[in-house]
Each structure stands twice: as C-alpha cells, then as structure tokens.
N, C-alpha and C positions, 0 to 999 in steps of 0.2 A: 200242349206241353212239348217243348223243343227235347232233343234225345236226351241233350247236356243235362237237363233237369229229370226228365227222366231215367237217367244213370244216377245221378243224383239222390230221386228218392228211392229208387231200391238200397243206394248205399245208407241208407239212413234206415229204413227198415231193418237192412244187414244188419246194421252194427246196434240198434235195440234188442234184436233178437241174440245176438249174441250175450250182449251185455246182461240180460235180464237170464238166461241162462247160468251165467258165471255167478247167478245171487246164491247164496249158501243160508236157505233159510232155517238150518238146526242151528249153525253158526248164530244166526242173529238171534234166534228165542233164546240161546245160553248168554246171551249178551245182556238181554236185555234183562234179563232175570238177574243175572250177576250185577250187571244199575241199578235194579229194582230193590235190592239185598241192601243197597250200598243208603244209608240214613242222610242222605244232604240236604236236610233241612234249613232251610232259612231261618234265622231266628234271631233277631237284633238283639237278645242278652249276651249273645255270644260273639265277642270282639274277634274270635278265631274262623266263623262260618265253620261251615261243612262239605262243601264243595271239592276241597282238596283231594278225598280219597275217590270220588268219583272220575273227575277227573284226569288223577293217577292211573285208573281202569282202562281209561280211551287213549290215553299215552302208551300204557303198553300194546293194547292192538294196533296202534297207526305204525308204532316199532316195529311189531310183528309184519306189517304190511309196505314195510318202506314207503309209507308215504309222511315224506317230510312234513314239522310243524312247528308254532312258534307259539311258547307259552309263557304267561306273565299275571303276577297276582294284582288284582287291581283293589283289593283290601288282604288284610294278614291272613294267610290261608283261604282265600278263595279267588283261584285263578281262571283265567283266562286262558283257549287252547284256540289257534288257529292253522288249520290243517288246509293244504291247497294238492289241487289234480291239477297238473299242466297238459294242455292241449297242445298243438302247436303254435299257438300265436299267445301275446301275454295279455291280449280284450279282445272282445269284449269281457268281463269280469261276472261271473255268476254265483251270490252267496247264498248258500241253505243255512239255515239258524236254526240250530235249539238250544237252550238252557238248563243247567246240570242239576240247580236247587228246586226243591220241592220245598210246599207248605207242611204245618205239622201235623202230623196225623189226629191231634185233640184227643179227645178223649178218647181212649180203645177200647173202652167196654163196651163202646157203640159198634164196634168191629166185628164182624164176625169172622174176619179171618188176620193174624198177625198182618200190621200194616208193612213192616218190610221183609215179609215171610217169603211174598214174588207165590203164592200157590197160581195152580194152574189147572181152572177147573171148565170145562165144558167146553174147550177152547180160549176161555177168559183168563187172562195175566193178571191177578188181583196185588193192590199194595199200592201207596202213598209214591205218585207219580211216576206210574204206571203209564195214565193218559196224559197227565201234563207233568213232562212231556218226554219222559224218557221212550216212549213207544217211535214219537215222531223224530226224536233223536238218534237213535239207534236207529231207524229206515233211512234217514238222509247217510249217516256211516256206512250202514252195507250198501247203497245205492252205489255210492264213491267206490269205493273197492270193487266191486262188480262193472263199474266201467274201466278200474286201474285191471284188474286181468283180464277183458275181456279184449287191453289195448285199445279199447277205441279211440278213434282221431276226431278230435275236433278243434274247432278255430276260437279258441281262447281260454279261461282259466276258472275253473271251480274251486271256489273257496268255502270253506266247513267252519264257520263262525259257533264255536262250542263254548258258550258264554253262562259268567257267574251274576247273580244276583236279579234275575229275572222278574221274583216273590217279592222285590224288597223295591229299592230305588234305582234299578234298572244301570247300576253301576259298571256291569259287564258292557254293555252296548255302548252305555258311556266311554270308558275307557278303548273301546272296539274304534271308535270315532274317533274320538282325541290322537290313538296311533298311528293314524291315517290308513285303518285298514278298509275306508270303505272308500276312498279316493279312486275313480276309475270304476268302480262298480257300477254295472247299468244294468243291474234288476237284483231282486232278492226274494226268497221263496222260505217264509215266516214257517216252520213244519209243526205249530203249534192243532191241538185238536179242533176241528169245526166239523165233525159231523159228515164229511164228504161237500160240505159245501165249500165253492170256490171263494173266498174272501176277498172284495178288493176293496174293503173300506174298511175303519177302524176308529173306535172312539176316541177324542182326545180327553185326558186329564187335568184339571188341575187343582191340586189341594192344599189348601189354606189352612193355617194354624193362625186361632185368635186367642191373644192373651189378653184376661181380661182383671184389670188390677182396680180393687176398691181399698177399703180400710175394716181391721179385722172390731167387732163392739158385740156383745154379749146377745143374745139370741133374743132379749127377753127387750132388752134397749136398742130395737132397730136403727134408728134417729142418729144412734150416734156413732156407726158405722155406716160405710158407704159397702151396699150388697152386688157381690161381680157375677153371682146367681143369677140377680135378678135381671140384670145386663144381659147375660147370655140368654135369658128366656126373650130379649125385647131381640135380639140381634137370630136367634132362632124362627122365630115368628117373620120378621122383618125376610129373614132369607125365603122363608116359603112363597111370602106375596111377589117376590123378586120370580124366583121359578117360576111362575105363573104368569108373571108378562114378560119373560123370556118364552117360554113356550108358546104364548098366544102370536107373538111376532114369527116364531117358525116351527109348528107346531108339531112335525115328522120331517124324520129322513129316511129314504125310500131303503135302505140296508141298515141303517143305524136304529130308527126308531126316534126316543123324544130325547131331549136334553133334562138333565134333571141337576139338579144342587141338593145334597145332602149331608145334614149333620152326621156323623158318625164316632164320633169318641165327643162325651161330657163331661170334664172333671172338674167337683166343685171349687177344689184346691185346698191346702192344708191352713188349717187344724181340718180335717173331718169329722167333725164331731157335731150329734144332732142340737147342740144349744150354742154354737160359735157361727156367728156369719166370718166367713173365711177372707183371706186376704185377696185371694186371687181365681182365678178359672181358667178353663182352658176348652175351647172348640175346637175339633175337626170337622171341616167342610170338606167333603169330595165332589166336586163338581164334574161332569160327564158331557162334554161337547161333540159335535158333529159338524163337517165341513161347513154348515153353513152360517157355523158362529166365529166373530174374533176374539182371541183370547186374549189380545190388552184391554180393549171395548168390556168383557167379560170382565178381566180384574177389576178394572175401574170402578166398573156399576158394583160388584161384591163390597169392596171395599169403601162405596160409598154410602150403601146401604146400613152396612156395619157401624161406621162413625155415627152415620144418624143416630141409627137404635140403641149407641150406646150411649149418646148426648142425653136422652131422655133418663138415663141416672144420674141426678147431679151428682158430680163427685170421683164418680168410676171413669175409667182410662182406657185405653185399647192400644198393641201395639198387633199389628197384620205382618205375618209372614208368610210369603209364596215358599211352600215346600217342594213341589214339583209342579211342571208344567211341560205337560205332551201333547201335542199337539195330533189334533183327529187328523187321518189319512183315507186318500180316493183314488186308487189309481185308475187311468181308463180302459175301458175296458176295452179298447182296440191297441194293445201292448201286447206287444210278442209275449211277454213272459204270461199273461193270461192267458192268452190262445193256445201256449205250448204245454202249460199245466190242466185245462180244458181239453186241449185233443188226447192230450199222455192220457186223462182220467176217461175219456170215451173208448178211447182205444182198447183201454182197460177192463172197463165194465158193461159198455154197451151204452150207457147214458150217459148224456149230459150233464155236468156239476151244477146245481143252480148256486147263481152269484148270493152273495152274502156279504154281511156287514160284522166285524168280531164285537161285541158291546161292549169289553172291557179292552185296554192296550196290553200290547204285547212289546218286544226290544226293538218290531220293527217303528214304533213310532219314535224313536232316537234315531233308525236311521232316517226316515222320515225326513224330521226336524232337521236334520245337518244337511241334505243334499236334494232333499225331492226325490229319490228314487225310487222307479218303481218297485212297490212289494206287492207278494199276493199271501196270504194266510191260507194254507192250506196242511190237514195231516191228520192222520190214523188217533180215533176216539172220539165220543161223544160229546158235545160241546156241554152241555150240563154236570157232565160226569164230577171234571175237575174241582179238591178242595172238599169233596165230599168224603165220607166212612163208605170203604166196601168198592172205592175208586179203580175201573178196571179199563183193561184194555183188550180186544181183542186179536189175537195172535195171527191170526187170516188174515187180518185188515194192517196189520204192519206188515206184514211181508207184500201183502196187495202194496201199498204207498210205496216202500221198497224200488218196488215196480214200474210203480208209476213214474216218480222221480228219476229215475233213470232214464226212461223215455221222454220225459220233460226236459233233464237237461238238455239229453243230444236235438232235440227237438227245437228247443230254444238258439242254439249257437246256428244249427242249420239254417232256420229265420231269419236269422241276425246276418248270418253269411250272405244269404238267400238279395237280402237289403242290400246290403252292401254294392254287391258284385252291379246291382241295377241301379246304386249311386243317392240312392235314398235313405240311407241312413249311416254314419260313423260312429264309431265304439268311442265312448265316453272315453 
C-alpha cells in the first residue's frame, strides 16, 4: 500500500470514528418511539392515507437539523420526503430508503401490548412498525445527521428517500422515479429488516386480477345459468398444474428459494347468496418470481392457462388484468455497495453478514425496474417479525445499524473514489 493510500485509510477510519461518535442514541430511541406512537397505517378504505403526520415528524427534525429536503404528495395525504447530505462532489449518488406506512395492527386482542403504545420492555421497542420499518428508518436519519455534524468529507451525495405507500402499491418509489430522483444514483441501501443478513436479491411480483363473468339462474336450475364459480375452480386448479411445470423447469434459487403462483383473494360475486349462481367472480393470483424467470414469458403462460380453464365453461368470460408487476432483483456481489455494507457490518460485529435473498419485494424493486441499480437490502429486525401481533424491534440493534450505515456510507464513496482515481470506474 503506497503512503497516498495509506493516509487515505486512516482518514477514512478518522472520519467513521468521528462520525459514529457524533450518533445521539437517546435522540434516536425518542424518535423512534415518537414514529412508533405515530398510527400510519396503510389502508386502501381510506382515500386520505396516514402517512402525513408521520412524515410531518421527520420534517420537523431535518428543520431542526438544517439538512435541506423536498417534499411532494404522491396521493392526497400521503407524501413523499426526500432529504439529501452533500459531500463535496454532486456523484457518485448514494440512496438509503425507508418507508413511513405500516400495516394494520388487525385484531388487538391478539396484543399484548397497545400496538401504537412504542412500550419498551427488556430492551425490545414493541408496536405496529416498529420492525418494518420505522426502526430501520429512523437509523438511516441518525446515521445522516451524525455524518452532517461530525462534518465529514466525502466525494458525492447522500440521498434519504423517505417514501409513502410501501404496504400498498408501492406508489412512493413510483412517484421517487417518475421525478427523476433516482437518475445518477449508483447504488441504494434498501434499510428494510433482514435479520443481519446482507440482501442482494429480491423476489419479483406480479399479480393478476381475473374477472370472471357467467349468467346469474336459480340455484336449483343449474342449466340455465352459466356458473363463474365454477370457472374459478377450473382456472384455480389449472394455475397449480402451471406452478408445477414452472418449478420443475427451475426448481430453486440459491437466495430466493422456489417460484410459486398463488390464489389469494376468492369472490363468488354478487348476489351472495346460498341458492343464486352469481353473475360474476373474482381471483387474485400472486405470483412470486426469481431472476431466473421472465415475466412477459410468465404472463403469457398465466394468461393462457386461464383462457383454457375458463373455455371449458360453456358460456363463462374472462377478462385478465395485470395489477402490478416487479420485477425480481440480483445484484453482484462484487459491487462496492456490497463490500462496503459487508465490511461496515464486520467491522461492526466481528462477523461476516451472510448473503440473502428478501422472499417478498420491497420499493427497491421499482428502483430496480427503472435503472438496474444496484440495491442491497439490509437493516435492524427480524425478518419474520414484520405484519405480525407483538411486532418488535430491538433498541441495541437500531443504534448498532445506525452505526453501521454510517460507516457504509463513508465506506462506499471512499471505494468508489478509490475506483475512480485508478480509472476504473465513473459515477453514473
């Protein structure tokens, strides 16, 4: 190692150890407690979301913090915050993501402690997004700020993508995209929970609504309606033999696991009533891919399978609509932004991250879809925890990730500079 570079990484040790210093961890457990209070529940009854007052929350600390931000509603009442740290150079572009909405807490008798009560018992932060993801949200916020006063210098710009609609149809990312906030971005650091494991692959999505239209005839006189039940029962069955020679064709993915297709919403359609064959029906298919599937290849074969199974009702219709479609993500794993969330996490603990595959998607497969960027999924909580009663997080392990990320960034740009200077790579 030449001195140049060896001046180099003590200034880089320097300025972690500074920065990780400058973390204010009472600061952030009152933070996260005060999101954790805060009800931003996703809930498609509601034309208004919930998102606003959370948001309103991380508005006034980035105020308190002068660190400049730009905020925009991408449906009525649920906006969008994007906050940026400027380095000295304006790339390469580095974005940390979390999202503001949580699911519903369901039934709370199942609880045993108020779901937005935020108690804090044995070290654990208990209450409805908790672990997904305000724990990992609130550690990428104090990470930034602990690098904004610790002054540290680095060669390009962190961006804090604080995005609504995560729970739902991933509308935030969406609109994150469309404003051309990821343009220039050359890595993204997903801070959803996984457990400590390093993420660099993710399942893709896509889910199908079939509407299934017959003729509505008395229960007792089959003959003289046409049943869209019974359709759905031929195009149900139909779909499982389909999953089974998708799977036999690629049977695992070494971080993902299997591909599967699954019905998940069944409605017979109205009248509902036990003596009226109904007019109509309705399937939800969620389908669950892995890089090694295509997802027009995929439509096609769903949609062709469907037409068959529903041919065999004379009479009955089918109209196929693609509701969403996200696409699985891999990044490699010889990417700076790996190595540098990788060393941050050894540096930190002693061990190595093992790699991982996230089985459901997150906003980073939007960003994904629009640019190829690499993302890694990584952040404080348990990967099963999330959506469940009793949903916690531990207090230790957010201010650990905190930490980590901090040392990730500066890590990451140093890399990236590192590249550069030796002509081997340019900032997006």
């Amino acid at each position: 190692m030449t001195a140049d570079l060896t001046r180099q990484h003590i200034d880089l040790a320097e300025q972690i150890s500074a920065a990780q210093v400058m973390l204010d961890a009472d600061a952030l457990v009152d933070a996260l407690v005060a999101l954790v209070r805060i009800p931003s529940v996703y809930d498609p009854a509601d034309p208004n979301g919930n998102e606003r007052a959370a948001v309103d929350h991380i508005a006034t600390l980035l105020d308190v913090w002068n660190m400049p931000y730009q905020r925009w509603e991408v449906a009525p009442g649920r906006p969008n915050l994007v906050a940026e740290l400027s380095g000295t150079a304006d790339s390469p572009i580095l974005v940390m993501e979390g999202h503001t909405d949580v699911v519903t807490p369901g039934d709370r008798s199942v609880w045993s402690v108020d779901p937005f009560g935020a108690d804090i018992r044995d070290g654990r932060l208990y209450g409805r997004g908790s672990c997904d993801m305000k724990g990992g949200l609130v550690a990428m916020l104090f990470a930034a700020r602990a690098l904004q006063q610790a002054g540290c210098v680095f060669p390009g710009t962190l961006r804090l993508a604080i995005l609504a609609d995560e729970e739902g149809m991933m509308l935030g990312a969406k609109s994150f995209v469309s404003q051309g906030f990821l343009n220039g971005v050359s890595a993204a650091i997903i801070c959803e929970p996984e457990g400590d494991r390093l993420c660099v692959a993710q399942k893709g999505a896509i889910r199908v609504r079939v509407r299934l239209r017959g003729r509505m005839a008395h229960g007792c006189m089959p003959d003289e309606g046409v049943n869209p039940v019974a359709a759905m029962g031929e195009v149900i069955v139909a779909c499982r033999s389909l999953e089974a020679e998708i799977l036999a064709e690629h049977p695992r993915h070494e971080l993902l696991g299997r591909f599967s297709l699954t019905p998940t919403v069944a409605l017979g359609g109205e009248p509902a009533q036990g003596n009226v064959i109904p007019a109509t029906a309705i399937l939800i298919l969620d389908i669950r891919t892995t890089p090694q599937h295509d997802h027009p290849s995929i439509v096609r074969r769903v949609a062709q399978v469907i037409e068959d199974a529903v041919g065999r009702i004379v009479g009955a219709d089918v109209e196929i609509e693609i509701l969403d479609d996200r696409p699985s993500t891999e990044t490699d794993v010889r990417d700076e932004i790996v190595a540098a969330v990788r060393d941050a996490h050894e540096a930190e603990t002693g061990t190595i991250p093992p790699l991982g595959g996230v089985p459901g998607s997150t906003d980073g497969t939007i960003f994904w879809a629009a640019t190829r960027v690499p993302i890694v999924t990584y952040g404080p909580g348990e990967t099963t925890l999330p959506h469940q009663a009793d949903e916690w997080v531990s207090i230790d392990e957010v201010v650990r990730y905190a930490r980590t990320y901090i040392a990730a960034v500066l890590r990451y740009f140093d890399a990236i500079e590192r590249q550069q200077a030796k002509g081997q790579v340019s900032a997006r």
